[in-house]
C-alpha positions in Angstrom: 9.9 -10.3 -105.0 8.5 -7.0 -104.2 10.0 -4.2 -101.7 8.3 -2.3 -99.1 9.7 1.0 -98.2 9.4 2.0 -95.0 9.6 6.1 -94.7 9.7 5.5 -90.6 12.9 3.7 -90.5 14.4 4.3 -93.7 15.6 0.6 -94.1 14.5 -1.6 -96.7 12.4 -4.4 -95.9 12.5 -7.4 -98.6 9.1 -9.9 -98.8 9.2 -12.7 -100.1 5.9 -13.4 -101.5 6.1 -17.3 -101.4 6.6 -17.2 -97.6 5.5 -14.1 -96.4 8.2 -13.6 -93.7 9.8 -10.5 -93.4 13.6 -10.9 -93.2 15.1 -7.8 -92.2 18.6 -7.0 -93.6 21.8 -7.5 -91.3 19.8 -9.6 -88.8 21.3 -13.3 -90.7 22.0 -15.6 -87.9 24.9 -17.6 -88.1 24.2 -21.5 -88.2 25.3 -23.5 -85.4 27.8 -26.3 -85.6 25.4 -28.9 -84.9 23.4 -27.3 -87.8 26.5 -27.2 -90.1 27.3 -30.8 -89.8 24.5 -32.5 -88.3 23.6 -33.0 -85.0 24.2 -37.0 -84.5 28.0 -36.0 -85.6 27.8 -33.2 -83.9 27.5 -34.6 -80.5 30.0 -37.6 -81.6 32.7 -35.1 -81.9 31.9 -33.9 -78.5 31.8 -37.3 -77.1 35.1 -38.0 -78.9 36.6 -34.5 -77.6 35.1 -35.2 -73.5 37.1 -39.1 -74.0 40.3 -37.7 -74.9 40.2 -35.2 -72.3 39.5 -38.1 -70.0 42.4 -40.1 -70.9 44.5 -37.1 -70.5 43.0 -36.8 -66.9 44.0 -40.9 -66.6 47.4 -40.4 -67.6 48.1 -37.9 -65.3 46.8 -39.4 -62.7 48.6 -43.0 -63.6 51.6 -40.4 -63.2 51.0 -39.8 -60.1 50.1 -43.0 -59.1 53.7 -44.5 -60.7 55.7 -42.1 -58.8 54.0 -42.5 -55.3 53.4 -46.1 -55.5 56.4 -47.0 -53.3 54.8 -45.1 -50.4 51.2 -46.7 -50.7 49.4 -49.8 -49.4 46.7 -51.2 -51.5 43.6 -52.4 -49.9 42.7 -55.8 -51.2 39.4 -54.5 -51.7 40.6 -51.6 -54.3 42.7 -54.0 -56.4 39.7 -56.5 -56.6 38.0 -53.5 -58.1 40.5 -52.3 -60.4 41.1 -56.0 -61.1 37.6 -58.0 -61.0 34.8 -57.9 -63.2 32.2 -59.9 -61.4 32.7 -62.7 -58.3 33.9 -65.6 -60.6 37.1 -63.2 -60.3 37.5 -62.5 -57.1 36.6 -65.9 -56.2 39.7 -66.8 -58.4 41.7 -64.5 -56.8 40.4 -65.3 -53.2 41.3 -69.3 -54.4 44.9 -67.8 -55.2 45.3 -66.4 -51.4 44.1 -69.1 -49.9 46.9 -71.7 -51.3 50.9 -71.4 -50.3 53.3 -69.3 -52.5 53.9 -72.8 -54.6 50.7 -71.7 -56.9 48.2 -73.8 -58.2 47.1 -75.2 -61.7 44.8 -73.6 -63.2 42.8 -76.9 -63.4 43.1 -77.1 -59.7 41.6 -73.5 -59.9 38.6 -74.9 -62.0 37.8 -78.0 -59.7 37.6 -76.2 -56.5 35.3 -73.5 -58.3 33.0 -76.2 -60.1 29.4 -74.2 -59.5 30.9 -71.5 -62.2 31.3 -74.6 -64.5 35.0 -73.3 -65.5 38.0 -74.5 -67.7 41.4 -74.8 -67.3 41.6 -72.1 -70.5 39.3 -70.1 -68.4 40.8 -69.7 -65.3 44.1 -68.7 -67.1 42.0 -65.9 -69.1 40.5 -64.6 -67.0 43.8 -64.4 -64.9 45.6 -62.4 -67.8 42.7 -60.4 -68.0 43.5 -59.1 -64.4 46.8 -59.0 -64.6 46.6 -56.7 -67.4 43.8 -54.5 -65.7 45.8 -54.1 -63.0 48.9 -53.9 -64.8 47.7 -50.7 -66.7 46.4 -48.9 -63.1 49.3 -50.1 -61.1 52.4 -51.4 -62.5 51.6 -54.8 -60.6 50.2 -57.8 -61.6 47.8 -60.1 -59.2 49.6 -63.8 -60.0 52.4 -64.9 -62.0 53.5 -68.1 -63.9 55.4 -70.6 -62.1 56.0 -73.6 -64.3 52.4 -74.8 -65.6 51.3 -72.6 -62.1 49.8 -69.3 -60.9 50.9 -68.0 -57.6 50.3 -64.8 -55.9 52.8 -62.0 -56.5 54.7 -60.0 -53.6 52.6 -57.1 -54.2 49.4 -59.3 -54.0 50.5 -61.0 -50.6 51.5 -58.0 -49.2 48.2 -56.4 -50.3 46.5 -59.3 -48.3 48.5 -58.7 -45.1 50.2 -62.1 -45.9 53.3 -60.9 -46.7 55.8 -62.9 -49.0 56.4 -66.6 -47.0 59.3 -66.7 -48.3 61.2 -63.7 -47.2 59.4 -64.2 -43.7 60.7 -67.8 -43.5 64.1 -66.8 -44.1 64.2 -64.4 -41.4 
């Protein structure tokens, strides 16, 4: 390594002779965090950090929704989309509206959908499945058990504009 003096300035410039860059003293930059750690782990820590802020932002807002669900009405077409992941679901679902509060097996379920070439097993999934979707958004489920039978819940008739048959025949 040799040094260049500079009578001008009155710094001292170091050369390295290998590289011939001048690096002038004080002016180190500071690596990056991306740099320190690498930048594929880098950016999965920020993805990590943005998804827990996000499931702050859903709890808060499941808050809300818990303490002003007695003053809301649920479209049916908001709950099939909380609920539903493609038509087979809300096919299942429609199939559940259709039929009295009684319920229906879930092999009847199966037979009347036969072009989506479901099970029993399936159709009682894929029912949980929603339930628990819209069980963790709402507080409510879609159907409920009833002997060896799903049936729509209150909050799914009401949703419907059906109302509960029940409570209207007694009336």
């Amino acid at each position: 390594m040799r040094r260049i003096h500079s009578s001008e300035e009155g710094n001292v410039q170091s050369v390295h002779e290998n590289s011939g860059k001048i690096a002038q003293k004080g002016s180190e930059r500071r690596r990056s965090r991306a740099e320190k750690v690498g930048r594929l782990k880098y950016i999965i820590e920020l993805i990590k950090h943005l998804e827990r802020k996000i499931e702050q932002v859903d709890l808060r807002t499941r808050t809300l929704m818990a303490g002003l669900r007695e003053w809301m009405s649920f479209e049916p077409s908001y709950i099939q989309k909380i609920a539903c992941e493609d038509e087979v679901d809300v096919e299942i679902v429609m199939c559940l509206m259709q039929k009295d509060v009684g319920g229906l097996l879930p092999s009847a379920i199966a037979a009347e959908l036969g072009e989506y070439g479901l099970k029993r097993w399936d159709v009682t999934r894929r029912i949980q499945r929603m339930n628990k979707k819209l069980m963790k958004e709402l507080g409510q489920k879609v159907a409920e058990k009833r002997g060896h039978q799903w049936a729509p819940t209150n909050f799914a008739l009401e949703a419907w504009g059906t109302g509960d048959r029940e409570k209207i025949g007694r009336l």
